[in-house]
C-alpha positions as CSV (number, residue, x, y, z in Angstrom):
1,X,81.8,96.3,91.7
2,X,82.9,96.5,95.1
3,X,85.7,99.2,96.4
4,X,88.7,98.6,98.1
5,X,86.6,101.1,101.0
6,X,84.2,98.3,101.4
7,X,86.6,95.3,101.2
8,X,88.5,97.1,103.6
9,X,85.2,97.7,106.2
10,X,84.5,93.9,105.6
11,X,88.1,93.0,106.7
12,X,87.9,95.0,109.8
13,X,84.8,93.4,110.8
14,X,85.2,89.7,109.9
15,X,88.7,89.8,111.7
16,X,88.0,91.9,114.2
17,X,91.2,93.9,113.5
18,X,92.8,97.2,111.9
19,X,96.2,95.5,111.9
20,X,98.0,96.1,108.7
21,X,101.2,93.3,108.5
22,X,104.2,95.0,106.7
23,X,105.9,92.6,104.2
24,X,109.1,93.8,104.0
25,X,111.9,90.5,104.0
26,X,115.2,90.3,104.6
27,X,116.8,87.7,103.8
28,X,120.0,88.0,105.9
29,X,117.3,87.8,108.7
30,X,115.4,84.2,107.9
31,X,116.1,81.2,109.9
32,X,118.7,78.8,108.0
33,X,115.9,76.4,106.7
34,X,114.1,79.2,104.7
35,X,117.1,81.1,103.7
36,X,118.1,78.2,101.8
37,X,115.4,77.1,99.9
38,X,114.5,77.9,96.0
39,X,112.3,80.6,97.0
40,X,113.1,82.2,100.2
41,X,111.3,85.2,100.2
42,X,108.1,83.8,99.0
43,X,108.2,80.4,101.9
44,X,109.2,83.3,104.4
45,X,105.6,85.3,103.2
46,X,103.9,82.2,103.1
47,X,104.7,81.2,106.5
48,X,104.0,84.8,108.1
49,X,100.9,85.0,106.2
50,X,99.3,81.4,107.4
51,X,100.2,82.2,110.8
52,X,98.6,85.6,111.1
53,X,95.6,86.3,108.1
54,X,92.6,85.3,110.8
55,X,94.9,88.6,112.9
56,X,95.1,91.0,110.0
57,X,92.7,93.4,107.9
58,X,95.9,94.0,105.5
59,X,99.0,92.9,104.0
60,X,101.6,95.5,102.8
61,X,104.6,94.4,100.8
62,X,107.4,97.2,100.2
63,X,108.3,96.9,96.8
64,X,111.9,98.2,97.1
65,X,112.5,95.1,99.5
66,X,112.0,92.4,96.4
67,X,113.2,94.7,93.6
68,X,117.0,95.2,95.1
69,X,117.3,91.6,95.3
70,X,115.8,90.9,91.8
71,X,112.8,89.0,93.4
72,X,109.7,90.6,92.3
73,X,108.2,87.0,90.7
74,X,108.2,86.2,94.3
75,X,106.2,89.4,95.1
76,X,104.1,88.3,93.0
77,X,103.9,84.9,94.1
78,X,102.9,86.3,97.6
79,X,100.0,88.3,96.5
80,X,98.3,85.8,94.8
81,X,98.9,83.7,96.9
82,X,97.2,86.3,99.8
83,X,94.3,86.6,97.3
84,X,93.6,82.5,96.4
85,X,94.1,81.9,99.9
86,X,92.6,84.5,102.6
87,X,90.7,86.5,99.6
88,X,89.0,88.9,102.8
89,X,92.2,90.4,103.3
90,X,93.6,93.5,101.6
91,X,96.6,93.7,100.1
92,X,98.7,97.1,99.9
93,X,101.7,97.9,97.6
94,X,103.7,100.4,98.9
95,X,105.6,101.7,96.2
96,X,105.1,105.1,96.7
97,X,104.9,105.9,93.2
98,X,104.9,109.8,92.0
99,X,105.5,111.4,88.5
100,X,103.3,112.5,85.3
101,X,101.6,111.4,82.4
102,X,102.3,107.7,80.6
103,X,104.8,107.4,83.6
104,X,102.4,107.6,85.9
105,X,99.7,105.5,83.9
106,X,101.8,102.4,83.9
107,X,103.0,102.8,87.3
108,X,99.4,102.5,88.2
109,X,98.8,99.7,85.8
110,X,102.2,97.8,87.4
111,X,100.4,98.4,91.0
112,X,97.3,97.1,90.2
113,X,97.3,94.9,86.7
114,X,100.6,93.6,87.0
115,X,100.5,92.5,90.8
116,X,96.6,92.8,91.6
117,X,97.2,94.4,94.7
118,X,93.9,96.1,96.0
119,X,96.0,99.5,97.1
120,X,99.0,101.3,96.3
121,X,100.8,104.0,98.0
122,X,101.4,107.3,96.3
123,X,103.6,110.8,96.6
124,X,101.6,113.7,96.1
125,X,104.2,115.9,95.5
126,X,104.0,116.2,91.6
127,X,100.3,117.1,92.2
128,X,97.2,116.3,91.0
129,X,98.0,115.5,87.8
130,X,100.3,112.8,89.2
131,X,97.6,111.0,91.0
132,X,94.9,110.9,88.8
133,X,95.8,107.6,86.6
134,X,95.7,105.8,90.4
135,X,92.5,107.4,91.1
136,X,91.2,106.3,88.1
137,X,91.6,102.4,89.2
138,X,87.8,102.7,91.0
139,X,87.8,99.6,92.9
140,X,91.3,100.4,94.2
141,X,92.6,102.1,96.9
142,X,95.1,105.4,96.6
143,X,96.8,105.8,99.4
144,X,98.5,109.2,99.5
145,X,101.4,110.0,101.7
146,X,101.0,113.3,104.2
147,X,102.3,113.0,107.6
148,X,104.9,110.4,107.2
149,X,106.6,108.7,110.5
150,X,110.4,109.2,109.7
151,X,112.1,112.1,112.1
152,X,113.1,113.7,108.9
153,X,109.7,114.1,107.7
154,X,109.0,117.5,109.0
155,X,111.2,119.0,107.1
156,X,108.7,119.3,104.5
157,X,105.8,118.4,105.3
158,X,105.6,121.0,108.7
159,X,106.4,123.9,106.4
160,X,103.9,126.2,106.3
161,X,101.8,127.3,103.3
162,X,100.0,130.4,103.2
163,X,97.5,129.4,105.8
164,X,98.7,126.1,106.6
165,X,101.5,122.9,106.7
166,X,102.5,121.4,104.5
167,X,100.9,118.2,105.2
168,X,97.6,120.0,106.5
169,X,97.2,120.9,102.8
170,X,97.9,117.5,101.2
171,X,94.7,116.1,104.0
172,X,92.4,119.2,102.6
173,X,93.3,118.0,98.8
174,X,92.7,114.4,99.7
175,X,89.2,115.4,101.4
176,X,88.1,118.1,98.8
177,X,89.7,117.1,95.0
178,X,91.5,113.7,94.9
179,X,88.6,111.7,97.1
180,X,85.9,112.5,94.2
181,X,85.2,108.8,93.7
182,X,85.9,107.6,97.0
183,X,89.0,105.2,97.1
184,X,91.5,108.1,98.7
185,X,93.6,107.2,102.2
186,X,96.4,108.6,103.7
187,X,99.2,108.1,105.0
188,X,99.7,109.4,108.8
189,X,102.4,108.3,111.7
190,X,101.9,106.7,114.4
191,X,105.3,108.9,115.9
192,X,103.2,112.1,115.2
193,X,100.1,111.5,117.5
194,X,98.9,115.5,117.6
195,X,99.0,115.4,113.8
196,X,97.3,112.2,113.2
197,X,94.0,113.9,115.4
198,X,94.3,117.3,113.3
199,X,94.2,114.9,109.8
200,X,91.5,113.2,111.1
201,X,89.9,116.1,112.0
202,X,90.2,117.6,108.3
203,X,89.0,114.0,106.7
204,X,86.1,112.8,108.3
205,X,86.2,109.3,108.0
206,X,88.2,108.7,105.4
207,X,90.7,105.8,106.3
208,X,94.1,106.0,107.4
209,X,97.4,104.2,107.2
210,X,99.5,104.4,110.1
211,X,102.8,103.0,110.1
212,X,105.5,103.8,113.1
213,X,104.2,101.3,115.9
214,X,106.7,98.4,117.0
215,X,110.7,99.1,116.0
216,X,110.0,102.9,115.3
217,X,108.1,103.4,118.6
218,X,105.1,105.2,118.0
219,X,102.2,104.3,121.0
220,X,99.9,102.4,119.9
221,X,96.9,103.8,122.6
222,X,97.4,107.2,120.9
223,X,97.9,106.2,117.8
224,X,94.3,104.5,118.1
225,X,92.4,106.9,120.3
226,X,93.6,110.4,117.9
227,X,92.8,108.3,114.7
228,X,90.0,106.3,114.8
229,X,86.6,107.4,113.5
230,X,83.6,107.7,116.0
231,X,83.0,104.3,115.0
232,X,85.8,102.7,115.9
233,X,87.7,101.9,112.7
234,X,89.0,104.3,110.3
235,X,92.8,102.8,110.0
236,X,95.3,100.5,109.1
237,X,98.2,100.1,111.2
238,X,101.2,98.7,110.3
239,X,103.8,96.9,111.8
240,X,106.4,95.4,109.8
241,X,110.0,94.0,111.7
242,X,108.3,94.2,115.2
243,X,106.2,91.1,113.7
244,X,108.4,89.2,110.9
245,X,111.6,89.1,113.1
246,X,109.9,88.4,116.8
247,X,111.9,85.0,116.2
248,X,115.0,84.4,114.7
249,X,114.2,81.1,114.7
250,X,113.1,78.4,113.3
251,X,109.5,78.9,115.2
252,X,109.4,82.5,113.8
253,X,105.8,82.3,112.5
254,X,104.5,81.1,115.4
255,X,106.2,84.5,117.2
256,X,105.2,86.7,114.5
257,X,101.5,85.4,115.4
258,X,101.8,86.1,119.2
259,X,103.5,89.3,118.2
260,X,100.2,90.0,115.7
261,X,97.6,89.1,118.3
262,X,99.6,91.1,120.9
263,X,99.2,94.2,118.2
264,X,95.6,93.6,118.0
265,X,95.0,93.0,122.0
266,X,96.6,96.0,121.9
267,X,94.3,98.5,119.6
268,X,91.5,97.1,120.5
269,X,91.9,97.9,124.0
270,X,91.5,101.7,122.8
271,X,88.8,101.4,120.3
272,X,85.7,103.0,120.8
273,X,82.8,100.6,120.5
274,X,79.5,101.0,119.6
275,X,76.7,100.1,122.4
């Protein structure tokens, strides 16, 4: 059985790439031709996703995005569609799921029977107990949120536990307890770089989403150069509306490529590299 650790490694390698591609539409931003066809949201993925999966080590659909507008067959149109199509490439449901018992058991089994996806983000914030019928999903990856990239975030997640923050306990956990089988990530911002090199510092090489990069303005060099691993890898970074709104137009998926290969330009300029 192969882990979402190893399809993730193979990703990084066959497309060169730790670019993770947000999936978050909005419809009220497609060009006219898409916005008024049968299936918007799904010819708008398509599109994005034929112009950029040779870019990419990820795909990350929001969930909340196709839920308000009643459109989750369309969600999961697009990830089977990701999976027939460019199978190599990972796909990550961020739904940021968190509560207890059968709750959580069939929030785990919407993540990962009911769409397939390969990861799903998590809130640890119910415990352990919360997280476990994720972790159980062996193949799949749990990606648990710690240092998120929102300038509200540290009102938690600095506070400071007996003999740490907040989110400095959530990366021991991860490392120590909830990693057991090997298919725990986190989540870390880009906008925090000094706290994305201490997480990394308490995980090893355990992998890393990084959102923040394009419209929220996290730098991409430190981003890269405070998270990677010693090999060069180590993380996912996502960029959502930097890449699926570079045009308005009706050429947008041939900007969100150049704005894709930009990305990747871009980090791999700051990867280390081994010799």
């Amino acid at each position: 059985m192969s882990t979402f650790i190893q399809r993730l490694k193979d990703a990084w390698k066959a497309n060169d790439s730790l670019v993770c591609v947000g999936l978050d539409p909005e419809p009220e931003r497609f060009p006219r031709a898409i916005a008024a066809g049968r299936a918007p949201i799904f010819e708008f993925n398509r599109a994005i996703i034929d112009a950029t999966a040779d870019l990419v080590c990820a795909y990350k659909p929001q969930f909340a995005h196709y839920a308000a507008v009643g459109a989750e067959d369309q969600l999961a149109r697009t990830i089977e569609y990701i999976k027939r199509t460019h199978p190599a490439v990972q796909v990550v449901l961020d739904v940021k799921r968190g509560d207890i018992g059968s709750t959580a058991e069939r929030y785990a089994t919407e993540a990962f029977v009911r769409y397939g996806a390969d990861a799903a983000t998590v809130n640890p914030y119910l415990g352990t107990d919360s997280l476990e019928p994720f972790l159980r999903y062996e193949d799949k990856g749990v990606i648990v949120l710690c240092r998120t990239s929102n300038s509200g975030g540290g009102e938690l997640q600095e506070l400071m536990a007996p003999d740490a923050k907040l989110y400095q306990v959530v990366a021991k956990l991860a490392a120590l307890r909830w990693n057991a089988r090997g298919n725990c990530l986190l989540v870390v911002g880009a906008t925090n770089p000094a706290e994305l090199a201490e997480v990394r510092a308490l995980v090893g090489d355990m992998p890393l989403l990084v959102p923040g990069v394009g419209a929220q303005g996290g730098d991409v060099g430190q981003a890269v150069r405070n998270g990677q691993t010693a090999s060069g890898t180590g993380l996912l970074i996502s960029s959502s509306r930097a890449i699926l709104y570079a045009s308005r137009g009706e050429d947008f998926a041939g900007a969100a490529r150049a704005a894709t290969l930009s990305l990747r330009e871009e980090i791999n300029k700051h990867r280390a590299r081994a010799r």
